[in-house]
N, C-alpha and C positions, 0 to 999 in steps of 0.2 A: 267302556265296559271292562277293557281289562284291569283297569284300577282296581272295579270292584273285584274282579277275581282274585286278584295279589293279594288284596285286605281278606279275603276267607279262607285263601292259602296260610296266609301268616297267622291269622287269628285259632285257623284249624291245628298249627305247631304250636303256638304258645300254650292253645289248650293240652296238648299231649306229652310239651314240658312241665306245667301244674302237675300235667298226672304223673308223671316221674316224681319229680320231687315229692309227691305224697306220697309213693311205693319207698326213695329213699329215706324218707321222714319215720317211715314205720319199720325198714330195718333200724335204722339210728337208737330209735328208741326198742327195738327191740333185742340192744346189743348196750344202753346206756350208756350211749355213746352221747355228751352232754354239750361237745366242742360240733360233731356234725349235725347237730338237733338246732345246736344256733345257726350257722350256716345254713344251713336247710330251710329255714325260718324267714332268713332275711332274701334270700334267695327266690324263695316261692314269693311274698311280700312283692318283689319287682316283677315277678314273672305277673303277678295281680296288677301292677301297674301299667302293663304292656299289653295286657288283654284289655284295661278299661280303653288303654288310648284307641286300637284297634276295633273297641265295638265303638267308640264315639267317631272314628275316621272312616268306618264304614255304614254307620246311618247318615253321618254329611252326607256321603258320595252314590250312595244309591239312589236316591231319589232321581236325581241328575242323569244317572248314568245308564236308571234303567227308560227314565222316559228319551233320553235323545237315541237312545237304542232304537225302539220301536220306529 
């Protein structure tokens, strides 16, 4: 069980780094800042890969985790 809590811990920050980088995405662009918009870009890009791995590593683990619980 606490597996799964780690994985909605982590999944819960990656999602509130997305939401950063979208706040700094839209200063960026609201300063034509053209060097932090790429950055920004490729940055959120992994921060989306890290949330897929995290919703795929915690559907594996829930199932498991919630039935030996009970």
């Amino acid at each position: 069980m606490r597996m799964l809590r780690d994985l909605q811990d982590l999944l819960l920050l990656a999602t509130l780094v997305d939401c950063s980088w979208t706040a700094v995405c839209q200063a960026a662009q609201a300063l034509h800042d053209h060097e932090l918009i790429a950055v920004v870009a490729a940055c959120q890009a992994e921060t989306k890969v890290q949330q897929g791995w995290l919703t795929t590593q915690l559907k594996a683990a829930a199932p498991q985790a919630l039935l030996v619980a009970k």
